[in-house]
C-alpha positions in Angstrom: 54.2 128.5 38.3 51.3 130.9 38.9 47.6 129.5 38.9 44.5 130.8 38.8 42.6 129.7 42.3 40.3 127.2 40.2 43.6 126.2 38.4 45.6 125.4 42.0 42.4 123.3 43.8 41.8 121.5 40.6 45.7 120.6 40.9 45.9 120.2 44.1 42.9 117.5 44.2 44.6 115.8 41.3 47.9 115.2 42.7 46.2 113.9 46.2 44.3 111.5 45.0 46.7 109.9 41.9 50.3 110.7 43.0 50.5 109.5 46.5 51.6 106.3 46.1 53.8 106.7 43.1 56.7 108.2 44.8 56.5 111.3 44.1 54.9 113.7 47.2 52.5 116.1 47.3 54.6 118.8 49.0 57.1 118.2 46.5 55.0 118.9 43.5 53.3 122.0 44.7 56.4 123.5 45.8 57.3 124.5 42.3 54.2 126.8 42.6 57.0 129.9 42.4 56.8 133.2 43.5 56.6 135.6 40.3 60.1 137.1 38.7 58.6 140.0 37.6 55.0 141.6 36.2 54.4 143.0 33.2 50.8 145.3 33.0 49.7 143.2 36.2 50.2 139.0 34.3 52.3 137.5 36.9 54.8 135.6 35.1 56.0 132.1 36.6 59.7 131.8 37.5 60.0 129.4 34.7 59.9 131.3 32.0 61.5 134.9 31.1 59.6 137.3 28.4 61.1 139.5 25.9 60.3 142.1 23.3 56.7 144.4 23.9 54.1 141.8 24.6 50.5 142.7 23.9 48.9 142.4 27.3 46.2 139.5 25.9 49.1 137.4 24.6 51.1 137.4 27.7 48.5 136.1 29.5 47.0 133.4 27.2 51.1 132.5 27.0 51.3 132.6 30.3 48.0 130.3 30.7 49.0 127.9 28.2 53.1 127.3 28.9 53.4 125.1 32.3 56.3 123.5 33.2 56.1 121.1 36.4 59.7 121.1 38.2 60.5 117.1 39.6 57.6 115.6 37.6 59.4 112.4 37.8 61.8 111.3 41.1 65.5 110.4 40.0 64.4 106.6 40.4 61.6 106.9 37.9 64.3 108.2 35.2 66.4 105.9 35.7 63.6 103.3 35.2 62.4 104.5 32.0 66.2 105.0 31.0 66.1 101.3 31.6 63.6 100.4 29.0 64.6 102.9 26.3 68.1 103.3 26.7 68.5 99.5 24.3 66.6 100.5 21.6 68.3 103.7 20.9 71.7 102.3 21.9 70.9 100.1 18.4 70.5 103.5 16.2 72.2 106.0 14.8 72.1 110.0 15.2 70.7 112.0 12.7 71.7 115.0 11.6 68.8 115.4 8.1 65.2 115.6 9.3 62.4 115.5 6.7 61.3 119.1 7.3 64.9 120.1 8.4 63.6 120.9 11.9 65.9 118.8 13.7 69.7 118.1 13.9 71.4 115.3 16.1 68.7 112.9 17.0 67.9 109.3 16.9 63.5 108.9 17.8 61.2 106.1 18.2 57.6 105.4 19.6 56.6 103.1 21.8 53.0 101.7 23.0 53.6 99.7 25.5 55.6 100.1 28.6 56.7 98.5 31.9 54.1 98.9 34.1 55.9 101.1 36.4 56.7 103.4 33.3 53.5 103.3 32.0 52.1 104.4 35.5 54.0 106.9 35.1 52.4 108.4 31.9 49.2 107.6 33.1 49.7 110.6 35.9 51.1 112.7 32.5 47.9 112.0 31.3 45.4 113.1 33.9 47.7 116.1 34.5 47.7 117.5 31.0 45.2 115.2 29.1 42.4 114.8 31.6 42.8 110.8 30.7 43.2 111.0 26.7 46.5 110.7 24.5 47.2 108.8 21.5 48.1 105.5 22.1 52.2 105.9 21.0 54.6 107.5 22.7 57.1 109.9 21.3 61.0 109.6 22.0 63.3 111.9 21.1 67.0 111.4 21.9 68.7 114.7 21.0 72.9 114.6 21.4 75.2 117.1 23.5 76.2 119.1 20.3 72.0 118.2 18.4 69.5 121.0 18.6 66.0 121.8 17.5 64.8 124.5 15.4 62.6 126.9 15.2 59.0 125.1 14.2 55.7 124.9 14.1 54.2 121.6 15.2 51.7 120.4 12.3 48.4 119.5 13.0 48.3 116.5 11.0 50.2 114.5 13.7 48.9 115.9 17.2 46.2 118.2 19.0 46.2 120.8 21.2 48.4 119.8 23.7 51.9 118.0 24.1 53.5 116.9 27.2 56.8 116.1 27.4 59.2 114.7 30.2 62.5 115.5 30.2 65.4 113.2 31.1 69.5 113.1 31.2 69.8 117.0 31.3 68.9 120.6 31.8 67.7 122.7 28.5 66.0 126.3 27.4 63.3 126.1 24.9 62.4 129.5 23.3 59.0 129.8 21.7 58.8 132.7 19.4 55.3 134.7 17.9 54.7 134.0 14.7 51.8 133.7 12.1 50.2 132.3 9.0 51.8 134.7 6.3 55.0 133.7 8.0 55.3 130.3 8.7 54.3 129.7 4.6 57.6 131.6 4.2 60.4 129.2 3.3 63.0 131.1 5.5 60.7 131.5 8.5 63.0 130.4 10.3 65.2 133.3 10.0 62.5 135.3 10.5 63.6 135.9 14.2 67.1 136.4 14.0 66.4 139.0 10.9 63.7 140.8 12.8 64.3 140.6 16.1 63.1 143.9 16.8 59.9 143.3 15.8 59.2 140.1 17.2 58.1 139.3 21.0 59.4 135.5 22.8 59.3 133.5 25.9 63.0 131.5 27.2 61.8 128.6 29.3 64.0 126.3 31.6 63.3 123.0 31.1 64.9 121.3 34.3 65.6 118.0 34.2 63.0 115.4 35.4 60.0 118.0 34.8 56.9 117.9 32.2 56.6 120.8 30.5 52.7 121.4 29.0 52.6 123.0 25.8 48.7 123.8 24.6 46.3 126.0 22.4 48.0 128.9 21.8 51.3 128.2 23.0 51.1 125.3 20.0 50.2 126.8 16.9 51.5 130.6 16.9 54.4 130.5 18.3 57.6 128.5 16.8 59.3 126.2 19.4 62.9 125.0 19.6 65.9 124.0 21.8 68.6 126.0 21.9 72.2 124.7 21.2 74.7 124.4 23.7 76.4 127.4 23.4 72.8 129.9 23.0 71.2 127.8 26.5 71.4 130.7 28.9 68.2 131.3 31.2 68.3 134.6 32.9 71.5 135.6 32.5 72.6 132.3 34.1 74.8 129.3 31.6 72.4 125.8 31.1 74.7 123.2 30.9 73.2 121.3 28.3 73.8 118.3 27.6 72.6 114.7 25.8 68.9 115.2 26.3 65.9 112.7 25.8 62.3 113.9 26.1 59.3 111.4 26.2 56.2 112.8 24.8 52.8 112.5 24.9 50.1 113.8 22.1 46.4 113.9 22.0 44.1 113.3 19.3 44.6 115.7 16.1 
């Protein structure tokens, strides 16, 4: 991940003074801080994420500002603890394969407010990381199977803000977030749009490792559509992602 210099000592004071006695080091955190893959018209691009298609310079970078993804968020004892607590509520449901807007396939989802405290301690450093302090008081989770996936959409703003954190658990994945717009996303097949005008169109592959928190704000929220590829589409820089059962716990702000 590439920060600005304000950015990296505002992050760097943050993780000193909240994360050192929840098990998860200092050192370890800022050691995702990646060199960059490449650089397109001088915007360093973190080793997270790939670009594709021509990218207007202004767009790369507010992308590129607003797309973080923190590698080893969690430590593999803190998964396993909120595994713990979730794991028998969604062992008493079903998958899904009809969602109300048709945005996702093979899933089972609930919400919770309150957590274990060591759980909840644990969203609490999600929330000064991406939130400074504020979320909505639920929590979002969203158990997607081996063979589910997520399409392409656009995150309404009836039901969150500007930002969305998310931790995920069980298993790599590759989200793709693809440009869009207004005219487009009141089409009824926008999301075919991409795969019918792929030329035209510029997008971001991100790895989502397991046990990080990926960041998702401003622009990187409302005009670009976001999904999880399927199994056999997860590849990352020419490289496979095994991916497989996936749950992500998310956190919202205020609409």
């Amino acid at each position: 991940m590439i920060l600005t210099t304000g950015k990296w000592l505002a992050v760097v004071k943050l993780l000193s003074s909240r994360l050192s006695n929840h098990g998860t080091s200092v050192r370890k955190l800022c050691s995702t801080v990646k060199a960059p893959n490449n650089k397109l018209s001088n915007v360093q691009v973190p080793a997270y994420l790939t670009l594709h298609g021509q990218w207007p310079q202004e767009d790369r970078q507010h992308f590129i500002d607003d797309m973080t993804v923190l590698e080893d968020f969690i430590s593999e004892e803190e998964e396993q603890t909120l595994l713990q607590e979730i794991e028998p509520y969604l062992k008493r449901m079903r998958y899904e394969f009809d969602h109300w807007d048709d945005a996702i396939h093979g899933y089972r989802e609930t919400e919770r407010k309150h957590w274990y405290p060591a759980n909840r301690a644990v969203f609490d450093r999600v929330k000064e990381v991406a939130f400074k302090g504020k979320t909505l008081p639920y929590i979002h989770v969203l158990d997607l199977a081996k063979e589910g996936v997520i399409k392409p959409h656009v995150d309404s703003v009836r039901y969150c803000g500007s930002t969305i954190g998310g931790i995920s658990l069980l298993s790599d994945s590759v989200m793709r977030l693809v440009r869009t717009n207004d005219e487009e996303q009141t089409n009824a097949e926008y999301r075919q749009i991409f795969a019918a005008n792929r030329d035209d169109k510029y997008w971001s592959d991100i790895f989502l490792a397991r046990r990080s928190l990926y960041i998702m704000k401003d622009t990187a929220r409302y005009k670009y559509t976001h999904e999880i590829l399927a199994g056999e589409d997860s590849v990352f820089s020419e490289r496979k992602v095994d991916k497989g059962r996936r749950i992500s716990i998310i956190c919202r702000n205020d609409p």
